[in-house]
C-alpha positions in Angstrom: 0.0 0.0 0.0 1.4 3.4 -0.9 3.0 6.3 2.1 0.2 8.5 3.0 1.2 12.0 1.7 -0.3 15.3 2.5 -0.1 18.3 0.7 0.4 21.7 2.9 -0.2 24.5 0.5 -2.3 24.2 -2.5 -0.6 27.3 -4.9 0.9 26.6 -8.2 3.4 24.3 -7.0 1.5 22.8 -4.7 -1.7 21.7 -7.1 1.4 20.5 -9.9 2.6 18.5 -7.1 -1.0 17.0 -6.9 -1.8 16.7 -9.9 1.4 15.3 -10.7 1.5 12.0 -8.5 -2.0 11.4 -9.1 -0.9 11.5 -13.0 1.8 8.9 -11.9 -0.4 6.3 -10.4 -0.6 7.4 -6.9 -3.6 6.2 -5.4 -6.6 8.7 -4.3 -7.1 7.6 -1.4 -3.2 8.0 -0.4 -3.0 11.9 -1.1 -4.6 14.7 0.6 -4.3 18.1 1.0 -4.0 20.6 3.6 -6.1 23.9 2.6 -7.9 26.3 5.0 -10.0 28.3 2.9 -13.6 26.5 1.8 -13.9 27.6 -1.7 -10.4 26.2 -2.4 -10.9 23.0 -0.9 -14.0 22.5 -3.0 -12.6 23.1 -6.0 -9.8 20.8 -5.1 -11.8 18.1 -4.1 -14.0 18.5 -7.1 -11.1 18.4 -9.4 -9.2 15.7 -7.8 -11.3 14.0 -5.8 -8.9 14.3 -3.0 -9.3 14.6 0.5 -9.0 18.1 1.8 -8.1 18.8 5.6 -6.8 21.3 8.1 -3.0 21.3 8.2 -3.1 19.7 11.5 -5.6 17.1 10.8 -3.5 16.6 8.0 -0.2 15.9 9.7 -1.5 14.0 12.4 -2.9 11.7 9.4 -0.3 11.6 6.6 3.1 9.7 7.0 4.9 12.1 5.0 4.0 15.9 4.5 5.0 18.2 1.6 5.4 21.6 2.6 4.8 23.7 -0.4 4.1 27.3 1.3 6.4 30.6 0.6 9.5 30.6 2.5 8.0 33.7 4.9 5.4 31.7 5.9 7.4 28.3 6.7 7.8 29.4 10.5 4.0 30.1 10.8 3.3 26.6 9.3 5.5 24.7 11.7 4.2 25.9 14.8 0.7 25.1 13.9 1.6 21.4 12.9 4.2 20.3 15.1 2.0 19.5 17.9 0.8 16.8 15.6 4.1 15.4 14.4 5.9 12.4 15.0 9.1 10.7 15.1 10.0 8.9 11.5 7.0 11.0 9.8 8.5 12.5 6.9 8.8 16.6 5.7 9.7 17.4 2.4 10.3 21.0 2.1 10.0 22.9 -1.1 10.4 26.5 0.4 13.3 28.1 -1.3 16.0 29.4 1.0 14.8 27.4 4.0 17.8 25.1 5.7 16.6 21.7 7.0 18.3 23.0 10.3 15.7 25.5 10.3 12.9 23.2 9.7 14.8 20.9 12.6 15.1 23.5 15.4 11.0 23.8 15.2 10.1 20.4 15.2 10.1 17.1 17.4 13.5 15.3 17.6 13.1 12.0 15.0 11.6 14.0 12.6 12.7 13.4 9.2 13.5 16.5 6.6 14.3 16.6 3.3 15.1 20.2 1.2 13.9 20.3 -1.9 14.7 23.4 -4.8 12.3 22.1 -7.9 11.5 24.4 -10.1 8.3 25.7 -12.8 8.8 23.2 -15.9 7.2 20.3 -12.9 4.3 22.3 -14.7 4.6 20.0 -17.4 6.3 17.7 -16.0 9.4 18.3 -16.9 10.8 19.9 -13.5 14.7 19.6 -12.2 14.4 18.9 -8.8 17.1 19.2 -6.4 17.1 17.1 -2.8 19.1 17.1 0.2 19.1 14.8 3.5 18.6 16.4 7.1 20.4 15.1 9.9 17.1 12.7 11.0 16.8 11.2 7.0 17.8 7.7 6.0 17.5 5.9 2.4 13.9 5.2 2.7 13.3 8.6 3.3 15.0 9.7 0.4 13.7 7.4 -1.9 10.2 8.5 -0.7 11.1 12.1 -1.7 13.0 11.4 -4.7 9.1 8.9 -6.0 7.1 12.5 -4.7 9.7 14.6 -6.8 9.9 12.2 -9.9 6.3 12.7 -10.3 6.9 16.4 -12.2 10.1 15.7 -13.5 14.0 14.6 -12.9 15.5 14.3 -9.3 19.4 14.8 -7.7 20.4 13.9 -5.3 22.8 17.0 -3.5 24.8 17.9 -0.4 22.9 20.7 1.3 25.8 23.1 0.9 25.2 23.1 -2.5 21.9 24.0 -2.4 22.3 27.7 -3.2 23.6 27.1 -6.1 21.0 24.4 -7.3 18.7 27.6 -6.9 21.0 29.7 -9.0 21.2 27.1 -11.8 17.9 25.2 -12.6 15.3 27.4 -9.7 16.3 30.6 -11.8 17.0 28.8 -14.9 14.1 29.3 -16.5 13.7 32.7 -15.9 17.1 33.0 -17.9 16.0 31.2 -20.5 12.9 32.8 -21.1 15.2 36.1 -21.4 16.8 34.7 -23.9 13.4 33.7 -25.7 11.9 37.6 -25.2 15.2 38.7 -26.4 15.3 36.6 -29.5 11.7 37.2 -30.4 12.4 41.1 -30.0 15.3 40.6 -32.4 13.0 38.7 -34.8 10.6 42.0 -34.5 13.3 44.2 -35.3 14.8 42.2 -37.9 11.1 42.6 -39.5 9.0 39.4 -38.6 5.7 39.2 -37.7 6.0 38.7 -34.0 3.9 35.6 -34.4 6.5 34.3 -36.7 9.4 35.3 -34.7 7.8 34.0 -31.7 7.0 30.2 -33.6 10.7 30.3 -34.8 11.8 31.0 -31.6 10.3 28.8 -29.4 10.3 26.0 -31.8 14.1 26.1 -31.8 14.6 26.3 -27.9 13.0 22.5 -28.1 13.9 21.3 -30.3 17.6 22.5 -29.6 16.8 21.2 -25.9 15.7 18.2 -26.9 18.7 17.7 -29.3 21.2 18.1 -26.4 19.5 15.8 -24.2 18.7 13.1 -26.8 22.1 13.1 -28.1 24.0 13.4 -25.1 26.9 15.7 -27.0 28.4 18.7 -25.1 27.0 21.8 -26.0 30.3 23.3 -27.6 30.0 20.3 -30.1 26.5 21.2 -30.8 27.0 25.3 -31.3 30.5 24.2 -33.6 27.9 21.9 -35.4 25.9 24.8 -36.1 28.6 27.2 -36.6 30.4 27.5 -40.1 33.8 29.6 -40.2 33.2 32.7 -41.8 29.2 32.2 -41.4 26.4 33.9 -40.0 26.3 32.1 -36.5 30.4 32.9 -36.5 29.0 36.8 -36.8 26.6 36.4 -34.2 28.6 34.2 -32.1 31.4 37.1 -31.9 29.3 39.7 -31.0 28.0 37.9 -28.2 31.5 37.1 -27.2 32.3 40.7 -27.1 29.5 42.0 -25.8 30.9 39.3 -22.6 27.3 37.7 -22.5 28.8 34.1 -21.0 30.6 36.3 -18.6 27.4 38.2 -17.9 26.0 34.5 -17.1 28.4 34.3 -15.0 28.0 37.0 -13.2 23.9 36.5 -12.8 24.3 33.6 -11.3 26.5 34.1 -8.7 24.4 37.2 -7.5 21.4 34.5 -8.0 23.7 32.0 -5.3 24.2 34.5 -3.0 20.8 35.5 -2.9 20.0 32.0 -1.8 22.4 32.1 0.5 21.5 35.6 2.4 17.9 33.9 2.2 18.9 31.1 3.5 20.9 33.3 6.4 17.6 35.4 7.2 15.5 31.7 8.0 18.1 30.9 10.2 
């Protein structure tokens, strides 16, 4: 019989979660959710056919508990439900910024934890998420998050300390990859497409370039030389971006992206 698992926080992330393990075979009657307000739990229900609870009703029932709220209100949650935890229940925390020493300091001793940083493409399920051990998790627990996780997407497994940059790399990712996309499309505009036909082009080629680097498994500089004839147009393009220091400015991003993380990360503390 599958883990009971309860949902705390039915937003975005939280409903893809849902919608997600029910899409993967989870059974019904193993998955609820922990919503307060009435019109939300009806719809949820309705859509779902889940169970919807009180968070503490919740974690007094379920054997391992998702916590899918903003990180602000993470300290809020915990002192409502840990009256009703347990020693070996399971918490798998997908706040951004929030330490599982954080989570451990507020919560009985026994208590499993397990950080998660996933990010929005679990929309469709094809989400990066990133998971780390607390000091209370073994291998079942981490199996049990990495079969909650898998349900939107790919899992790794990561020390915590390299959490901040997991954020930095595939929780921002998409943000500067859709920058790229806007940028592209504006370029098209300006270049005189249609912006519909910029936008198709566009997009089209971000997949299927995607999907050409993960099917084929070659590094991306043997990909963009494949692509890149001497003397060409791409070797034009290519150079101005080189001298315009645009991997630099990558660079750059996604430290300031880490150490936001990490001054996060600090402030939870």
């Amino acid at each position: 019989m599958a883990s009971t698992v309860a949902i705390l926080g039915a937003g975005v992330m939280g409903e893809t979660l849902l919608s997600g393990l029910l899409r993967a075979g989870r059974p019904v009657a193993s998955v609820m959710v922990g919503e307060k307000r009435a019109e939300r739990a009806a719809e949820l229900e309705d859509r779902y056919g889940v169970r919807v609870l009180g968070n503490r009703e919740a974690a007094r029932t379920a054997e391992t508990l998702a916590l899918v709220v903003k990180p602000q209100d993470m300290g809020d949650l915990l002192a409502e439900i840990t009256p009703d935890l347990r020693p070996g229940q399971l918490l798998v925390s997908l706040a951004a910024g929030i330490t599982t020493a954080f989570i451990e300091s507020r919560v009985p001793e026994g208590v499993a934890v397990v950080r998660v940083m996933p990010n929005t493409p679990a929309l469709v399920d094809e989400g990066m998420a990133a998971i780390s051990r607390g000091s209370a998790c073994d291998e079942e627990h981490l199996l049990e998050a990495e079969s909650l996780m898998a349900a939107t997407g790919k899992v790794v497994r990561v020390p915590e300390r390299q959490q901040d940059a997991v954020t930095a790399i595939s929780g921002s990712g998409p943000a500067y990859l859709f920058f790229v996309v806007e940028s592209m499309i504006e370029a098209g505009v300006h270049l005189g497409l249609p912006r519909a036909t910029a936008t198709e082009l566009v997009v089209q080629t971000v997949v299927g370039s995607a999907k050409l680097l993960r099917d084929t498994g070659e590094h991306p500089t043997v990909l963009r030389e494949q692509v890149t004839s001497p003397g060409g147009t791409t070797a034009a393009a290519i150079r101005e971006l080189e001298e315009h220091k645009v991997r630099a400015a990558f660079l750059v991003a996604m430290e300031a992206a880490r150490d936001r993380s990490r001054a996060l990360a600090e402030g939870s503390s």
